[in-house]
matplotlib code that plots the C-alpha trace (Angstrom):
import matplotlib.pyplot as plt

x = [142.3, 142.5, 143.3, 139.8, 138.3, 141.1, 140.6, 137.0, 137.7, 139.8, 137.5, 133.8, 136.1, 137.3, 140.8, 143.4, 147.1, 147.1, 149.3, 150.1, 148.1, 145.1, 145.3, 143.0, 144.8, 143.0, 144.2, 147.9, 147.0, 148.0, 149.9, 152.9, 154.1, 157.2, 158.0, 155.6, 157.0, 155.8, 156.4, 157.5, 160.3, 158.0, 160.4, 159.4, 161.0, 157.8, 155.7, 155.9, 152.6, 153.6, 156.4, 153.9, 151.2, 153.0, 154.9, 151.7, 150.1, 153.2, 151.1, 148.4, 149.8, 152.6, 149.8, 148.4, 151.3, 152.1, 148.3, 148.7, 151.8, 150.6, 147.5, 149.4, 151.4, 154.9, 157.9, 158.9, 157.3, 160.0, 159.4, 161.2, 162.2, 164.7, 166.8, 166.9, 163.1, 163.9, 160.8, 159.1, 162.3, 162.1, 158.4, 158.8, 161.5, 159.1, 156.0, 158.9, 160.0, 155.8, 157.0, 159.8, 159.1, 158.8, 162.0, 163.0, 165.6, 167.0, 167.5, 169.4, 167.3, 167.4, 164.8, 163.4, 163.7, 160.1, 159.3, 158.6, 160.5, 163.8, 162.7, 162.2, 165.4, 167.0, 165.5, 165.8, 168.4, 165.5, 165.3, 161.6, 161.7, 160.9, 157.1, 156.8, 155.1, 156.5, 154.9, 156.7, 159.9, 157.2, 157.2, 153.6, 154.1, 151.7, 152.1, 152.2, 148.3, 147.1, 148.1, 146.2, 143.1, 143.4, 143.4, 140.6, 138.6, 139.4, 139.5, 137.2, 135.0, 135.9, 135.6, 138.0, 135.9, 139.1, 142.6, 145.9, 147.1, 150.0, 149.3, 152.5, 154.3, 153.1, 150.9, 151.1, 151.1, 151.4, 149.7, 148.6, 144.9, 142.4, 139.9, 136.9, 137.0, 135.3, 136.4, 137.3, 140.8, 140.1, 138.3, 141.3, 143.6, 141.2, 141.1, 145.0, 145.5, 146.2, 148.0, 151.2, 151.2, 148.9, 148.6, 149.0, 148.8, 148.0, 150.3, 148.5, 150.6, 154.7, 156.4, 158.2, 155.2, 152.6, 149.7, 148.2, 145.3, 142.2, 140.6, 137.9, 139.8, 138.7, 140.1, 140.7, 141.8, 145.5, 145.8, 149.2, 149.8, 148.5, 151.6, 151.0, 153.1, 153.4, 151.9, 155.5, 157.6, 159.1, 157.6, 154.1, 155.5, 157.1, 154.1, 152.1, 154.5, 154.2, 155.4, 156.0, 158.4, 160.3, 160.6, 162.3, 164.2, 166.1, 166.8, 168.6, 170.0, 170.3, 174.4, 173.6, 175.7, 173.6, 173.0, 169.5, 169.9, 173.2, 170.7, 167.7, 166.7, 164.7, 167.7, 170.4, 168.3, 168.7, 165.5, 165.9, 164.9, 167.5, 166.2, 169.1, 168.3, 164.8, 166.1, 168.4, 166.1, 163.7, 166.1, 167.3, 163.6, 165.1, 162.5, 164.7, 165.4, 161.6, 163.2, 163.6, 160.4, 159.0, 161.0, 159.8, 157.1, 159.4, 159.5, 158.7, 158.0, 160.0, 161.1, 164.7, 165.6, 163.8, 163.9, 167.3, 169.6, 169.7, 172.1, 169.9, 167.0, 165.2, 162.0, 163.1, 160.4, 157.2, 158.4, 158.8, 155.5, 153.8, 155.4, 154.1, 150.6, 150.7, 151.5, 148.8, 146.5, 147.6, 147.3, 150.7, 151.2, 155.0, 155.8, 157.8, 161.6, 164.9, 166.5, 170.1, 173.0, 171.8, 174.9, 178.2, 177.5, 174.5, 174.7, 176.8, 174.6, 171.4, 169.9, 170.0, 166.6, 167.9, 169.7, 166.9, 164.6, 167.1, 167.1, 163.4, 163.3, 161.4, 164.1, 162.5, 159.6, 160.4, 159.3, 157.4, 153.9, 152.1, 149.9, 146.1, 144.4, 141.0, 138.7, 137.7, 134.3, 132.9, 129.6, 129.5, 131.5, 132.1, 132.7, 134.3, 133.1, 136.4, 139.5, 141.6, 142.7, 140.0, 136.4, 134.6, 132.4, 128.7, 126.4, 123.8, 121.8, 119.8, 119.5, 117.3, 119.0, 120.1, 123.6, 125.8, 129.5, 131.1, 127.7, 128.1, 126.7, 128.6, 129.1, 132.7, 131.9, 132.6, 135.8, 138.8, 137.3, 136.4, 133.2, 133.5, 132.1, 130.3, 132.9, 130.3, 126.3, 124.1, 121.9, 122.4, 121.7, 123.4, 124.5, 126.4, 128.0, 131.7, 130.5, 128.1, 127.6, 126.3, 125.6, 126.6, 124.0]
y = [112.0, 111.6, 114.6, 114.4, 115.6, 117.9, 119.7, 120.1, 121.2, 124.0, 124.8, 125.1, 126.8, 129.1, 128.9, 130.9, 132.0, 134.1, 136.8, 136.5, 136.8, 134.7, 131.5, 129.3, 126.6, 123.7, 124.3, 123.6, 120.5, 117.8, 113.9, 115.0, 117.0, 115.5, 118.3, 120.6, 123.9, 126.2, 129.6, 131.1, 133.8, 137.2, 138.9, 142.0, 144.4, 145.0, 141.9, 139.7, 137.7, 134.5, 134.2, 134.9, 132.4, 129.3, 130.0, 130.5, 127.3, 125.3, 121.9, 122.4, 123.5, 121.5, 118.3, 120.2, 120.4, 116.7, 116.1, 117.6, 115.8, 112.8, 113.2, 114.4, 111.3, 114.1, 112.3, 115.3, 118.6, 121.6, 124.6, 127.2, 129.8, 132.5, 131.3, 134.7, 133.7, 132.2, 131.5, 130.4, 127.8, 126.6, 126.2, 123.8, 122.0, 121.5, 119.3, 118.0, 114.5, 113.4, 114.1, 112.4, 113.4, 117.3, 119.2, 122.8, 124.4, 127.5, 130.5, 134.2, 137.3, 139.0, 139.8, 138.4, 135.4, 134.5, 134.5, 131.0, 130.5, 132.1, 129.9, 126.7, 127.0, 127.6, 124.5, 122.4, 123.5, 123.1, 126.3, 126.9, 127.5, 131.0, 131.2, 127.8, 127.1, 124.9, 121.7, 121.4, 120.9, 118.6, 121.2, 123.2, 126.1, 127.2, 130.2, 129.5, 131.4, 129.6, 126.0, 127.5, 128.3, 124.7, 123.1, 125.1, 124.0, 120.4, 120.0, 122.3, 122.7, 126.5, 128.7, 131.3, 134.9, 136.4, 137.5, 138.3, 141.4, 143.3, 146.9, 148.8, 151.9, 155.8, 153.9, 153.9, 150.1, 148.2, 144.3, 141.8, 141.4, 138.8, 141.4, 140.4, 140.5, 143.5, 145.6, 149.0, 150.4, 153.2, 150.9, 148.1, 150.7, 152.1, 148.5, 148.9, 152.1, 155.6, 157.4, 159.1, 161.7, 164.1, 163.3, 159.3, 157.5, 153.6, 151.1, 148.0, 144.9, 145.3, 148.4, 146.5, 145.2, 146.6, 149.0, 152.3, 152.4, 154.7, 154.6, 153.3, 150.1, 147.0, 143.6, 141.1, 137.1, 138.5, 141.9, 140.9, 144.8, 147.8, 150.2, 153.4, 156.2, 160.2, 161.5, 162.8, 159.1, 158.8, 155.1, 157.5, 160.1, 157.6, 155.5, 157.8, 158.2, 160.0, 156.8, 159.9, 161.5, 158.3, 157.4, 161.0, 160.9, 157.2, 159.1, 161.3, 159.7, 156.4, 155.7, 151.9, 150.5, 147.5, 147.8, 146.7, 143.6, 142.2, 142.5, 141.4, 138.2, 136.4, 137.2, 135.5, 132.7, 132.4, 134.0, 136.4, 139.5, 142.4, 145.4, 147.6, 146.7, 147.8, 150.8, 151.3, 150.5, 153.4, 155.9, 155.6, 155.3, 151.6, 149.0, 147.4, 144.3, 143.3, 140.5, 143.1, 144.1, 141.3, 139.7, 142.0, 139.7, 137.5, 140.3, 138.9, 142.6, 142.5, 146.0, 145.6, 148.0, 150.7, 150.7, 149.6, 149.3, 152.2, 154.5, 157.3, 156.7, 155.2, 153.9, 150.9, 148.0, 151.4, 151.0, 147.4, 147.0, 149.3, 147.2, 143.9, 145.8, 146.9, 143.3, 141.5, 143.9, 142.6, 139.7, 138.3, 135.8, 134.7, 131.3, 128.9, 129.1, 127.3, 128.9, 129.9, 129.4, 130.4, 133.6, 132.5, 135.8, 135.2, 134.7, 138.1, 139.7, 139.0, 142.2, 141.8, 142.6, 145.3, 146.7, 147.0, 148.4, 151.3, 152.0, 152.5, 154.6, 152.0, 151.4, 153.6, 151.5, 147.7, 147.2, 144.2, 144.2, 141.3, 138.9, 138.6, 135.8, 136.8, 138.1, 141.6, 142.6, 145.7, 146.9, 146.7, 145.2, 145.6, 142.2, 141.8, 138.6, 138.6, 137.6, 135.5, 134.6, 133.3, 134.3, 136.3, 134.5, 134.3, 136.2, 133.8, 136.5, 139.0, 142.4, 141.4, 138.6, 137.6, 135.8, 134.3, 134.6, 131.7, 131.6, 130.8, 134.5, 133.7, 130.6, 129.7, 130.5, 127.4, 127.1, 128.4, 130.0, 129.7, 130.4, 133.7, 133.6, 136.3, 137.6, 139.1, 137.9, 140.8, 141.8, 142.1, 145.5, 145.4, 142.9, 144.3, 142.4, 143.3, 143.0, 142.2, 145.0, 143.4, 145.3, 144.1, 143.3]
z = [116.6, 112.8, 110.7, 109.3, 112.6, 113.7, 110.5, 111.4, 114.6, 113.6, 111.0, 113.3, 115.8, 113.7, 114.3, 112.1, 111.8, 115.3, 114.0, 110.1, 107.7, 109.5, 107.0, 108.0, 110.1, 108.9, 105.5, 106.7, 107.9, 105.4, 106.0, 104.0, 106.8, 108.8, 110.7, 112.5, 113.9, 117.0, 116.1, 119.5, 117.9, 118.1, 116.1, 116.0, 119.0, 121.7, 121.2, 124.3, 124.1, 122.5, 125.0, 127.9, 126.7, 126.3, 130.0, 131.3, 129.1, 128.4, 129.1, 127.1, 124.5, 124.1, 124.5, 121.4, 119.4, 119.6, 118.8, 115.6, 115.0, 115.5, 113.6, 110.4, 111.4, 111.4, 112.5, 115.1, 116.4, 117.4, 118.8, 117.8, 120.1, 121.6, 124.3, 125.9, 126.8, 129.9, 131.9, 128.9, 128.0, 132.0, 131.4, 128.6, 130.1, 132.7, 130.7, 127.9, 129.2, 128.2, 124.7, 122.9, 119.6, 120.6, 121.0, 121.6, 119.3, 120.4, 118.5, 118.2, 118.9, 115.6, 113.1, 111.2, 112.6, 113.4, 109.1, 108.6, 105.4, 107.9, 110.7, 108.8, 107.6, 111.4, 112.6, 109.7, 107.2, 104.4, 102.0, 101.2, 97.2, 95.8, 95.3, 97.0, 100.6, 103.4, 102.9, 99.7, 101.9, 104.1, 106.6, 108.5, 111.0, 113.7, 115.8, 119.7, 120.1, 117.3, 119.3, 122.2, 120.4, 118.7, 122.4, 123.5, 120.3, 120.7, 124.3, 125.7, 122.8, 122.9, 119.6, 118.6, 120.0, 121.8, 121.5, 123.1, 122.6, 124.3, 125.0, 125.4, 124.6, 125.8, 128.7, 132.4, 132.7, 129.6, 129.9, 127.5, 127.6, 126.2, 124.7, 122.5, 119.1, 117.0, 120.4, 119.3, 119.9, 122.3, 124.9, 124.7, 125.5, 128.4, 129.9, 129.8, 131.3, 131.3, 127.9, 128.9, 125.7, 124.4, 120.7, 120.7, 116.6, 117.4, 115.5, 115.1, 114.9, 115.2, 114.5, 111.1, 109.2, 111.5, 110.1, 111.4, 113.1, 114.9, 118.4, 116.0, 114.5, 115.8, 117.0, 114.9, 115.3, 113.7, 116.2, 117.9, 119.6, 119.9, 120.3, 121.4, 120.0, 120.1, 116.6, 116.2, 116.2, 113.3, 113.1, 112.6, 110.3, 108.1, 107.8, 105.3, 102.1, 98.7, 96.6, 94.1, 96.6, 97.8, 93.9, 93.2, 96.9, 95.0, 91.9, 94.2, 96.8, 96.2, 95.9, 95.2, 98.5, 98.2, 102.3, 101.4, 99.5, 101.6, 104.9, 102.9, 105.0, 101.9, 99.5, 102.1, 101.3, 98.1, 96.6, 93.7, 95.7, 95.0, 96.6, 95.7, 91.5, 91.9, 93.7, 90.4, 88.2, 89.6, 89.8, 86.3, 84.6, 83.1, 82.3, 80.0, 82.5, 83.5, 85.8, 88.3, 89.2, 88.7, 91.0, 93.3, 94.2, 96.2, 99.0, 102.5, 103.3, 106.6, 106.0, 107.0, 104.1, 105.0, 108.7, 109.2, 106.2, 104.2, 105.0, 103.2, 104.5, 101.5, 101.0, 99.2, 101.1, 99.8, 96.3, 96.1, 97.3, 94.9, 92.2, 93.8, 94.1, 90.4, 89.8, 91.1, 89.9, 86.1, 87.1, 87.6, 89.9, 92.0, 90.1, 91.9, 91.2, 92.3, 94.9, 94.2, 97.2, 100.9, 101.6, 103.3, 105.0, 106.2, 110.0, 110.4, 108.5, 111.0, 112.6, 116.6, 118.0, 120.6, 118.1, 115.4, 118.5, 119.2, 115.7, 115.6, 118.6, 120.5, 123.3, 125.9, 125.9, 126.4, 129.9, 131.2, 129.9, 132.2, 130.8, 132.1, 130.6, 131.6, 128.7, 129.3, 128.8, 126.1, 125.8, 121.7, 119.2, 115.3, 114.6, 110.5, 108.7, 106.9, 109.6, 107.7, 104.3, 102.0, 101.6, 104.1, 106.5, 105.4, 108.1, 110.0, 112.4, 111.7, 113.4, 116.7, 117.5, 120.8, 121.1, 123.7, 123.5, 121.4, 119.6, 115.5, 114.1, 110.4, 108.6, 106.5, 103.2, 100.5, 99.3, 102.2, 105.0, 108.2, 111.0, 113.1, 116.7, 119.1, 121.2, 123.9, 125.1, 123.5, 121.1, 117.7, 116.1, 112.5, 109.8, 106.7, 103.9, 106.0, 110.0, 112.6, 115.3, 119.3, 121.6, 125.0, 127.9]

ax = plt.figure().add_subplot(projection="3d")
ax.plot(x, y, z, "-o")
ax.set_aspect("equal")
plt.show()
């Protein structure tokens, strides 16, 4: 297959980052690549479904992965992965000798460890450059559902209208579940199970960089989890925060230990992100060094200095990323920079998973959440025409219409972007400039 027509395929099928930030995959693919990386880490404590996927899919997807590398013409493909994932690891082991230019590389369970600018430099000992991306180091990186999605596009001529997402915390059974996209929140977790508190708050995504959500937020090509919580978890409470109140609570508190920076992930690296100078810099009202906010737009926004560093119980990761917000809103952009030395430190200094889960309260509920790669069905979804990076999806029904599942409803936009599928046969009954509502038959 040339890269030509796998970047076509990826781009009719819709297929994007299955986790991140939904960058459309067929923008990664390029011929200076020599190395291509599987993303099979899940950092974050409670997300299993990567793990489960390629255990369960370990042929396909590792024929994928040397597709790709062979039509970017890479030298090597390596998956990346923790060897605490045994099954998965024996699963591999089990399709491997068909590929000699695929290999698995082990790695520690800490966090964050499934950031591709940490996890490049794991496999590969190459340092991606402040502000730079990974093909400048020759390198592209594809999550383990986003492979899956590609072999389904290319081999069974499948578009991207589902996703995987593991259902766990304050429920009777948790499970991974293939739900349709645009499904709303409080009928995925229904098709789980039964709520085990009174008052549950939804976290959407991992409990580091994850977001808040509704029973009325829908699924989307990037929704990794849904983790159910009591309204009272700290992980909730903390979620909503006066940035005026944590910027008072560092003039305060903040004793400068530098915690933040010496466990900062990105800064071990050699990037110019110093979370305890910003901290400084706030609490003392001093703009006189401008480096240090603007450097501010090198944060990965992992959250390790917030969640788990500070002794005080800062909010250094919710100032930092006002600043960067304030930033981009002047229109400043992150320039690529040099990176300075990666820490001699560094490898103590990385957070054990188990560790960071206890920490977060989160402990209680790791328990097996079993995969079952069977779509579910919903009687409506609220489909968004804007999944991934780039421009939002043009709309190509109208209100009337009858679909099928895997039916093109909205076209990729010119420039990057990509198509966006019905995820259910139905009938449509509303298009908007942001989403297309079916209704199931």
């Amino acid at each position: 297959m040339t890269l030509a027509e796998l970047k076509e395929i990826a781009k009719k099928g819709g297929v994007v980052g299955a986790g991140g930030a939904g960058f459309p995959s067929y923008a990664k693919m390029t011929d200076k690549a020599d190395t291509v990386i599987l993303n099979c880490v899940e950092c974050e404590p409670l997300l299993k479904l990567h793990r489960q996927l390629l255990a369960l899919h370990a042929s396909e997807i590792v024929e994928m992965l040397n597709l790709v590398r062979e039509s970017l013409n890479a030298a090597e493909a390596v998956i990346g992965i923790k060897s605490e994932y045994k099954e998965t690891i024996d699963a591999l082991k089990g399709v491997m000798d068909k590929y000699d230019k695929v290999r698995i590389h082990e790695l520690r369970a800490a966090y964050p460890m499934g950031d591709e600018v940490v996890l490049i430099y794991e496999v590969t000992g190459r340092v991606i450059s402040p502000g730079g991306l990974p093909i400048d180091e020759n390198v592209v990186v594809f999550n383990v559902e986003t492979m899956y999605n590609m072999y389904r596009a290319a081999f069974e001529e499948k578009s991207v209208s589902d996703k995987l997402v593991s259902i766990v915390g304050e429920i009777d059974s948790p499970k991974t579940l293939r739900l349709p996209l645009g499904m709303k929140v409080k009928d995925a977790v229904m098709a789980a199970g039964k709520v085990t508190t009174d008052k549950p708050a939804y976290l959407m995504g991992g409990p580091m960089m994850g977001r808040i959500g509704s029973e009325n937020t829908v699924i989307t090509k990037t929704t990794n989890a849904i983790i159910i919580l009591p309204e009272d978890h700290k992980l909730i409470r903390s979620a909503d925060k006066d940035i005026g109140n944590e910027k008072r609570r560092a003039s305060s508190a903040c004793c400068q230990c530098r915690t933040c920076t010496d466990l900062c992930s990105r800064h071990a690296l050699g990037h110019p992100i110093e979370p305890h100078r910003i901290m400084r810099a706030v609490a003392n009202n001093d703009a006189s060094d401008l480096s240090v906010f603007v450097n501010a737009m090198y944060c990965s926004g992992c959250g390790i200095c917030e969640k788990y560093a500070c002794p005080q119980g800062l909010s250094p990761k919710t100032i930092i990323q006002e600043f960067k917000a304030a930033l981009r809103k002047g229109g400043v952009k992150m320039e690529k920079t040099a990176p300075g030395s990666v820490s001699g430190g560094r490898e103590e200094r990385k957070v054990p998973v188990h560790r960071l889960s206890h920490r977060l309260g989160l402990g209680v509920y790791d328990r097996e959440a079993p995969i079952d790669d069977e779509c579910k069905g919903a009687s409506m979804v609220k489909i968004p025409l804007s999944q991934h990076i780039g421009k939002p999806a043009e709309a190509r029904v109208n209100a009337g219409d009858r679909v099928k599942k895997g039916q093109l409803i909205a076209e990729a936009a010119e420039g990057l972007s990509v198509n966006i599928h019905s995820s259910i046969d139905g009938v449509v009954t509303a298009v908007t400039d942001s989403e297309i509502t079916i209704k199931g038959n």
